[in-house]
DOBA-32793 format. One record per residue (C-alpha): x, y, z; residue number from 0; residue in one letter. Coordinates in pm, 1 decimal. Layout:
// residues N
+----------+----------+----------+-----+------+
:       px :       py :       pz : seq : type :
+----------+----------+----------+-----+------+
:        X :        Y :        Z : NUM :    a :
...
+----------+----------+----------+-----+------+
END
This chain:
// residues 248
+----------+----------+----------+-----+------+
:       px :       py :       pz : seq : type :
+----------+----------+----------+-----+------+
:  -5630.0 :  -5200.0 :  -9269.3 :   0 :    x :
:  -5971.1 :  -5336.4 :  -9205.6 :   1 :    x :
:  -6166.4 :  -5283.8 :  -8861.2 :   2 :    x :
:  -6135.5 :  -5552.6 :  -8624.1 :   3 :    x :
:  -6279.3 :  -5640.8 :  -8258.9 :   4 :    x :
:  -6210.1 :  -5443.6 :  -8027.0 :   5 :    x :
:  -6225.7 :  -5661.5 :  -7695.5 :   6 :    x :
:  -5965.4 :  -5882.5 :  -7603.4 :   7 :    x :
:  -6012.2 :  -6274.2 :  -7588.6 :   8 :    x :
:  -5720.2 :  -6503.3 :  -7399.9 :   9 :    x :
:  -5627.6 :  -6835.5 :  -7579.1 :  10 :    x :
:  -5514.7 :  -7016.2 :  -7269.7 :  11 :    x :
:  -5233.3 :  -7289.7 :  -7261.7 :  12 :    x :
:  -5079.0 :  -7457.6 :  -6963.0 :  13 :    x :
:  -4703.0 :  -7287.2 :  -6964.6 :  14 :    x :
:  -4337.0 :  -7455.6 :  -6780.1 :  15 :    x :
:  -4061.6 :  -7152.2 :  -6773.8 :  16 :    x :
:  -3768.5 :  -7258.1 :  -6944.6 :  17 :    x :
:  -3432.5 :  -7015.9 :  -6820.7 :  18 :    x :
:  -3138.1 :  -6941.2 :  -7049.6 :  19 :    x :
:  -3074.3 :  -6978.8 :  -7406.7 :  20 :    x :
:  -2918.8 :  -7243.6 :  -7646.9 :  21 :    x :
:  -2588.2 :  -7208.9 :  -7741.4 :  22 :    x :
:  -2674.7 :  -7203.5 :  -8152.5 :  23 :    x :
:  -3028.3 :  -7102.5 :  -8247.3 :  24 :    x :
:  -3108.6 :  -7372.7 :  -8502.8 :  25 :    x :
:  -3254.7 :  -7284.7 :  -8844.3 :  26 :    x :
:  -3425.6 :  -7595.8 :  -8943.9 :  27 :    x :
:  -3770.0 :  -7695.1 :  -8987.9 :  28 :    x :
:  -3799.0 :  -7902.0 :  -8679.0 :  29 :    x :
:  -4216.5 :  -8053.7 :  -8737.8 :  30 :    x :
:  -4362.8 :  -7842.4 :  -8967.9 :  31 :    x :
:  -4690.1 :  -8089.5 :  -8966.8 :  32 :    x :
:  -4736.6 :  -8019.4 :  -8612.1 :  33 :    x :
:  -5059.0 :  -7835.9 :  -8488.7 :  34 :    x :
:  -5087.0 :  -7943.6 :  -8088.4 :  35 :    x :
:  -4907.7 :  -7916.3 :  -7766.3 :  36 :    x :
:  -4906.8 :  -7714.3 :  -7466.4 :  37 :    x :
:  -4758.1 :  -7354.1 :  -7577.1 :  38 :    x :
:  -4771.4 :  -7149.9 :  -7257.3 :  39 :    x :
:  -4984.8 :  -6883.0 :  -7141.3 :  40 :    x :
:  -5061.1 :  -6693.0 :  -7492.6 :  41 :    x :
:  -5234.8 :  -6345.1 :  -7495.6 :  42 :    x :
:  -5444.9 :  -6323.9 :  -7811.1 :  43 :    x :
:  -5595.9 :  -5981.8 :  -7894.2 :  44 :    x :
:  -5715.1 :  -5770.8 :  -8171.9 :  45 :    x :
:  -5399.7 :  -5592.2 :  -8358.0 :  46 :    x :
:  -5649.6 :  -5291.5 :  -8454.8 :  47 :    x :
:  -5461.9 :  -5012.6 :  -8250.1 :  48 :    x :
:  -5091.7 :  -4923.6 :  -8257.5 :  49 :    x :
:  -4921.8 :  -5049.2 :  -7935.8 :  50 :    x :
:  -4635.7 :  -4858.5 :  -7914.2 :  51 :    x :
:  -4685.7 :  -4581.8 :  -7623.9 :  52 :    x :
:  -4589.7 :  -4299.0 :  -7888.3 :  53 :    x :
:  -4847.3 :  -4370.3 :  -8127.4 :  54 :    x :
:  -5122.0 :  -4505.7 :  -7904.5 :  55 :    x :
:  -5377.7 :  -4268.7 :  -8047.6 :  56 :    x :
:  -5302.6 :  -4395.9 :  -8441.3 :  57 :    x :
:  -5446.5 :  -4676.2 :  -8622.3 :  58 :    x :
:  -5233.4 :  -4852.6 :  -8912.1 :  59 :    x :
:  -5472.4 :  -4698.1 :  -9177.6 :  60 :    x :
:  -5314.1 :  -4336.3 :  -9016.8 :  61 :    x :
:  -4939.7 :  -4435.0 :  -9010.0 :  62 :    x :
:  -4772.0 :  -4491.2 :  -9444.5 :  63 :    x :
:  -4568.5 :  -4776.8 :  -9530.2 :  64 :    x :
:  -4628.0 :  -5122.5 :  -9299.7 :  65 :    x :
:  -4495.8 :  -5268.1 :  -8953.8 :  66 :    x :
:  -4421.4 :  -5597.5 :  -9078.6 :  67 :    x :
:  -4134.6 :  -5793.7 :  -9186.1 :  68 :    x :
:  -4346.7 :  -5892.1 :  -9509.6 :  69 :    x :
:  -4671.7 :  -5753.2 :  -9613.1 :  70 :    x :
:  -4760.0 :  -6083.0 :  -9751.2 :  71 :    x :
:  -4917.3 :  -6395.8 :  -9527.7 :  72 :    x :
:  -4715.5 :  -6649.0 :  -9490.1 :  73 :    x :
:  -4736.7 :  -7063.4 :  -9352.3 :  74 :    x :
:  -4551.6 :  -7081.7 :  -9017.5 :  75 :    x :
:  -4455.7 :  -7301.3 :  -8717.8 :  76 :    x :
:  -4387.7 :  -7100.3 :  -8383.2 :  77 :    x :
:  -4200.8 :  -7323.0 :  -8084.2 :  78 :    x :
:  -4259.4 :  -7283.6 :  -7778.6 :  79 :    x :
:  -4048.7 :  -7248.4 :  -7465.5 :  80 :    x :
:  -4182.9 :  -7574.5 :  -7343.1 :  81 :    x :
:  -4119.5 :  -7754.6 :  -7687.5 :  82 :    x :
:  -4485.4 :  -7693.0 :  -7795.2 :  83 :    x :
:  -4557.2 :  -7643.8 :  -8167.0 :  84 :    x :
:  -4807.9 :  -7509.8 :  -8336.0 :  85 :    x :
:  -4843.0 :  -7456.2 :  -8725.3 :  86 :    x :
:  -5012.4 :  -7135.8 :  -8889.2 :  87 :    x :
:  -5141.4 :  -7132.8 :  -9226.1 :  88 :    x :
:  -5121.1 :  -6763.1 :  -9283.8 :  89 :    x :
:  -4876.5 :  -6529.2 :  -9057.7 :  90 :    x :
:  -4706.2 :  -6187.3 :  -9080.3 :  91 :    x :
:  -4417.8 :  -6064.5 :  -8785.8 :  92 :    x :
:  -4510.4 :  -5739.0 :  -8662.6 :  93 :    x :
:  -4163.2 :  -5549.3 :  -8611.6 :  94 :    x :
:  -4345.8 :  -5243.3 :  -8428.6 :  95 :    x :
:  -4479.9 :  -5417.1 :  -8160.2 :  96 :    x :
:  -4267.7 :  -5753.9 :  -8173.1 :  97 :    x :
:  -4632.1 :  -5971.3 :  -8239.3 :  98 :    x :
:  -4740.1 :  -6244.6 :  -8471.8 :  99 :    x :
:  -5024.9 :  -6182.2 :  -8698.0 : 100 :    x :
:  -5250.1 :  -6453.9 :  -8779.2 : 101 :    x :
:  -5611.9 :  -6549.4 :  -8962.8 : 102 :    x :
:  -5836.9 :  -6752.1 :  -8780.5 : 103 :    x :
:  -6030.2 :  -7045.1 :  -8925.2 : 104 :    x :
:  -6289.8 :  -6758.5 :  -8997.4 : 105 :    x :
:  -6083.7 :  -6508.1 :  -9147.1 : 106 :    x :
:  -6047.6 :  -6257.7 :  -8818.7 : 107 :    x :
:  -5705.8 :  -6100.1 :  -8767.1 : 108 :    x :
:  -5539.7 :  -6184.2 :  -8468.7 : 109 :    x :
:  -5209.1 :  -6154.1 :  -8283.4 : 110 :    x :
:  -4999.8 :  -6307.9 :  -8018.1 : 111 :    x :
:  -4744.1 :  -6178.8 :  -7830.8 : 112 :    x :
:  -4392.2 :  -6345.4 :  -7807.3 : 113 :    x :
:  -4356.0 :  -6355.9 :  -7441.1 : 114 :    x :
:  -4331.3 :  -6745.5 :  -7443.7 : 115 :    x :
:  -4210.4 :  -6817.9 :  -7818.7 : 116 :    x :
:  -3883.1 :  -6959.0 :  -7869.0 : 117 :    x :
:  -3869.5 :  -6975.7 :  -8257.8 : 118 :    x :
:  -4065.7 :  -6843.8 :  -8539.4 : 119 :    x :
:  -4008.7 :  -7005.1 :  -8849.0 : 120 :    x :
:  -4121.5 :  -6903.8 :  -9185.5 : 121 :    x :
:  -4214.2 :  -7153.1 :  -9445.1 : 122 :    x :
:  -4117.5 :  -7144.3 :  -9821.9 : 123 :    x :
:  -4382.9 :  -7205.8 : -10016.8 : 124 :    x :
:  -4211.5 :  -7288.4 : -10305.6 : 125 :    x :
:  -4000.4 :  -7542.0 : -10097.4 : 126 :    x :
:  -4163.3 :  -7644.3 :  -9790.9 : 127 :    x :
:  -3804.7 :  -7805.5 :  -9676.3 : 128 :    x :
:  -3581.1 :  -7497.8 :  -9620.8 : 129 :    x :
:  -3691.7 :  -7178.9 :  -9440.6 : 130 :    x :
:  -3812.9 :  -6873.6 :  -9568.6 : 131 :    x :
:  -3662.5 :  -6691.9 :  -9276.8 : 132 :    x :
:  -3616.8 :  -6784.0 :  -8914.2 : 133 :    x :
:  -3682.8 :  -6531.8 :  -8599.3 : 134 :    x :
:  -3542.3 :  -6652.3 :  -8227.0 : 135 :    x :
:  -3618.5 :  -6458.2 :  -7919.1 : 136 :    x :
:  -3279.8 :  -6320.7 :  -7741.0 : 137 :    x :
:  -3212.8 :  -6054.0 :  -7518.7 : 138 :    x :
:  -3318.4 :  -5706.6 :  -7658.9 : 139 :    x :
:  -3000.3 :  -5512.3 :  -7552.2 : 140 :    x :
:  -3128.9 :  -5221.7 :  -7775.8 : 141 :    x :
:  -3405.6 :  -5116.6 :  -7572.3 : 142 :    x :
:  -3321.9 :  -5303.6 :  -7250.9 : 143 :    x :
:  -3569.6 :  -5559.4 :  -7220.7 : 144 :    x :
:  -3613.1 :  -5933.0 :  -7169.6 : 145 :    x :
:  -3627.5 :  -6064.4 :  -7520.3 : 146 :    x :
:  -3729.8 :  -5969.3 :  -7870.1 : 147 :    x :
:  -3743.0 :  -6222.5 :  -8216.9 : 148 :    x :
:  -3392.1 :  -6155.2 :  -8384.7 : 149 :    x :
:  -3389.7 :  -6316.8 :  -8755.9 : 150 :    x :
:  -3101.3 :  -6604.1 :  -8769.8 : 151 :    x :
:  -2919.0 :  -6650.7 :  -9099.9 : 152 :    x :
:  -2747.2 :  -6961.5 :  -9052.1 : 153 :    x :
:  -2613.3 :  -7211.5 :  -8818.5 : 154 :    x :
:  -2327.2 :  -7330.9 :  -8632.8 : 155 :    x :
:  -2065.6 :  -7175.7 :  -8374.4 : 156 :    x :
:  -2100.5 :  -6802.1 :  -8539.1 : 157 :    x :
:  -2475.9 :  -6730.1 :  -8655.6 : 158 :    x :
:  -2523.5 :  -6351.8 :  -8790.0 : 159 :    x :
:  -2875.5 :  -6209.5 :  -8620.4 : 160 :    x :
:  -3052.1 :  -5908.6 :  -8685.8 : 161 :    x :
:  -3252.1 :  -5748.8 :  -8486.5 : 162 :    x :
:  -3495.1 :  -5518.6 :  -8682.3 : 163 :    x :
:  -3716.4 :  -5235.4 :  -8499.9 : 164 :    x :
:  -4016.7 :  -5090.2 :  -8738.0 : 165 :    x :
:  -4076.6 :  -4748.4 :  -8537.7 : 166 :    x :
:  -4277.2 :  -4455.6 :  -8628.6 : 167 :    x :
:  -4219.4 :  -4106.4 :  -8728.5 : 168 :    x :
:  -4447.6 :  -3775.6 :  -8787.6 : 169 :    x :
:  -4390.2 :  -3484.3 :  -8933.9 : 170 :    x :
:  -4428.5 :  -3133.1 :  -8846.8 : 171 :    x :
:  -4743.4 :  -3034.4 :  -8918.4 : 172 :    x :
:  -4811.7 :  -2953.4 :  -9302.3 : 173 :    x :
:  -5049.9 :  -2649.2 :  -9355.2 : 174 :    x :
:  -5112.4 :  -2765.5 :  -9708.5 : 175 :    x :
:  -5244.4 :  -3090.1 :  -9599.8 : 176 :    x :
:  -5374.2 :  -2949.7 :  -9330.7 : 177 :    x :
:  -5201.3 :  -3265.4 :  -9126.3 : 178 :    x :
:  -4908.2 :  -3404.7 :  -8958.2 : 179 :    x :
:  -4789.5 :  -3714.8 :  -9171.8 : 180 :    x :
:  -4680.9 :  -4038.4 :  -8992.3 : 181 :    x :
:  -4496.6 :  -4315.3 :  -9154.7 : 182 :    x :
:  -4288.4 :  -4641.4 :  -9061.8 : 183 :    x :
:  -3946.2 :  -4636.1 :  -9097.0 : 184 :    x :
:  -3685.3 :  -4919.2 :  -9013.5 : 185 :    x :
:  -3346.0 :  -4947.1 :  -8806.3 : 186 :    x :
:  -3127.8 :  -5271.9 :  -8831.3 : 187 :    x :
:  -2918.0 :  -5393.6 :  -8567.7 : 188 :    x :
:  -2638.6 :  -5672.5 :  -8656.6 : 189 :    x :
:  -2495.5 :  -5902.6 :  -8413.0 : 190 :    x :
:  -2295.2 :  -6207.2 :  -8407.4 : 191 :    x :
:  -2419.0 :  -6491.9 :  -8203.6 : 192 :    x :
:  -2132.2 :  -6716.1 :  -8017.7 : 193 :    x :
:  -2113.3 :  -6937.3 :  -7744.0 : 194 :    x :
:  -2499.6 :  -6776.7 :  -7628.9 : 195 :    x :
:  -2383.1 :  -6471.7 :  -7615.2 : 196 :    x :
:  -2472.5 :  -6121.9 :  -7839.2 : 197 :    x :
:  -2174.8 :  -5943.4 :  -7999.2 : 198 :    x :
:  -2338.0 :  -5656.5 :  -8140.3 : 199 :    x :
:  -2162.1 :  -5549.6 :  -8500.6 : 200 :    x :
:  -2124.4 :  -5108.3 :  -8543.9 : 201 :    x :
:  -2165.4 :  -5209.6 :  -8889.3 : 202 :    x :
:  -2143.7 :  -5461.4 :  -9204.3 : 203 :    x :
:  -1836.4 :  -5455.6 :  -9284.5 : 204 :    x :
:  -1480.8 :  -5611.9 :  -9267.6 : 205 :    x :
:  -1358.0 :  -5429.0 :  -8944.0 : 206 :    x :
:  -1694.6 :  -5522.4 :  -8756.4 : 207 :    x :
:  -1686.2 :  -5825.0 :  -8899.1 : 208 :    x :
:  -1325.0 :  -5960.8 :  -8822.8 : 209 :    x :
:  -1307.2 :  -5812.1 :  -8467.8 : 210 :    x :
:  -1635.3 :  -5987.5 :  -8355.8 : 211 :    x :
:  -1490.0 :  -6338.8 :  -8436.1 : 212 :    x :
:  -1223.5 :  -6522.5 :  -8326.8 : 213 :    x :
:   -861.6 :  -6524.3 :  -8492.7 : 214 :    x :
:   -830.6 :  -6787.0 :  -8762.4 : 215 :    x :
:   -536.2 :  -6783.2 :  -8991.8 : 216 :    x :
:   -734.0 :  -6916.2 :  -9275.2 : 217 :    x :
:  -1001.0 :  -6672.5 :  -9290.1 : 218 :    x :
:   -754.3 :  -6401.2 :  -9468.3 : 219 :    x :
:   -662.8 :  -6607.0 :  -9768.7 : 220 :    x :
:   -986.8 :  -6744.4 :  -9751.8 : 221 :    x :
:  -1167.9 :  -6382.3 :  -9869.4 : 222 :    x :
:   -895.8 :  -6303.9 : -10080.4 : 223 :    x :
:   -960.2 :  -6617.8 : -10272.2 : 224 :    x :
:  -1292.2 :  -6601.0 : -10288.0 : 225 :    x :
:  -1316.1 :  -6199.4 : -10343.9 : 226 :    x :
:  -1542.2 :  -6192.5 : -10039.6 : 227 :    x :
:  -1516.8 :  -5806.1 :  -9971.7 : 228 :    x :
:  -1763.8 :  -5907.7 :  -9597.5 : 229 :    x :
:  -2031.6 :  -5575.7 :  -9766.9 : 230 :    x :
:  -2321.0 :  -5727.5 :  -9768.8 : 231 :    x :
:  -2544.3 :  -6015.6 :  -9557.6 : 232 :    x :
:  -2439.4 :  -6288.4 :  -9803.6 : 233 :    x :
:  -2063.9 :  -6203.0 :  -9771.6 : 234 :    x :
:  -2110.6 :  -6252.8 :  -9377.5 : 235 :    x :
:  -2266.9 :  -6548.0 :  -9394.7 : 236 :    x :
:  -2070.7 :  -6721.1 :  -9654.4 : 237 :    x :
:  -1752.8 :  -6649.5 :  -9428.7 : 238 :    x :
:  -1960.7 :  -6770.8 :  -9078.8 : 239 :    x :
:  -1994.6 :  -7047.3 :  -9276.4 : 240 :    x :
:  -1676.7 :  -7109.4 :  -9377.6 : 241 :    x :
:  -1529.2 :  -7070.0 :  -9048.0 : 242 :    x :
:  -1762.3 :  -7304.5 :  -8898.8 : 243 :    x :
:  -1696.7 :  -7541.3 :  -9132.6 : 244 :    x :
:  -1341.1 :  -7570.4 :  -9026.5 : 245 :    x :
:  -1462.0 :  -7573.9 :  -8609.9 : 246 :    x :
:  -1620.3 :  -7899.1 :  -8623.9 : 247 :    x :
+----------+----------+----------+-----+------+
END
């Protein structure tokens, strides 16, 4: 990764606290051709240096394999908690340190944290209409703090979110290199989302899947017609979406 500033510059907004959170976390667009608004108090920095208190001394160029969700930039519209929306042409989601990535008009790197972001939306640049993916900021019950971005499959009364952590690891050191080796590795933690509340998921699969939702008789001959075996994300979300089909 290329060198960047290394001071620290604020991008100052005027900010209103907003408490608690919705009880679905939509998916859709909302203004995509937005670009103004008051977004909070937003810390923008240089994303140079590692964050992360156990690798404070590495750069990216020292650690293999990437941080982000995808290497590749991408249009998107962050909300803010006091319905403030801004559009970015070119974005990445840092899932190390929980920051947006961003190129300014003049081609600098940036980042902002997501202390004040509601929703991160991804646009799909092959159809600007529908979502490439969609992040929402919950409670981190993982590592105990106030919120992190959780990615949001789908909507209605049961939404499957993911929380994904990019962390670090290094190596014993390698007297044939003559160096330890650091590289990013990835741990993925499921949840169902219901009534604003986080029912974390010990895995994907049927038992996890069946004893984080509520009874329905239907749902039974429901997989068994459809040969849903509930293995993968697409299972899950085929059968949220089936049961909240029937809720309305």
């Amino acid at each position: 990764m290329k060198t960047y500033f290394k001071h620290l510059v604020l991008l100052s907004f005027t900010f209103i606290s907003k408490v608690g959170y919705t009880q679905q976390l939509g998916i859709d667009m909302g203004a995509p051709g937005a670009t103004g608004g008051n977004y909070g108090t937003v810390r923008v920095f240089d994303p140079a240096k590692l964050t992360d208190k156990k690798t404070s001394s590495l750069t990216y160029a020292d650690v293999e394999g990437s941080p982000f969700w995808d290497d590749n930039w991408h249009a998107a519209i962050i909300y803010f908690n006091n319905n403030g929306i801004v559009k970015l042409p070119q974005a990445k989601l840092n899932l190390l340190t929980g920051e947006i990535h961003y190129l300014s008009p003049v081609g600098t790197e940036l980042a902002v944290e997501n202390e004040n972001i509601e929703k991160l939306v991804f646009i799909n640049e092959k159809d600007n209409t529908k979502p490439l993916a969609v992040f929402a900021t919950l409670p981190d019950y993982v590592d105990n703090k106030p919120k992190a971005l959780f990615r949001v499959f789908n909507n209605g009364y049961l939404q499957l979110v993911l929380l994904q952590k990019n962390l670090v690891k290094t190596s014993p050191y390698d007297p044939m290199l003559g160096k330890n080796i650091s590289s990013f590795f990835s741990k993925k933690y499921y949840a169902i989302y219901i009534n604003g509340q986080i029912k974390p998921l010990k895995d994907l699969d049927r038992n996890s899947i069946l004893s984080a939702i509520p009874f329905e008789a239907t749902v039974e001959p429901w997989l068994k017609q459809n040969k849903n075996k509930l293995k993968s994300e697409n299972d899950i979300i085929d059968l949220l979406t089936y049961f909240n089909s029937i809720k309305k």
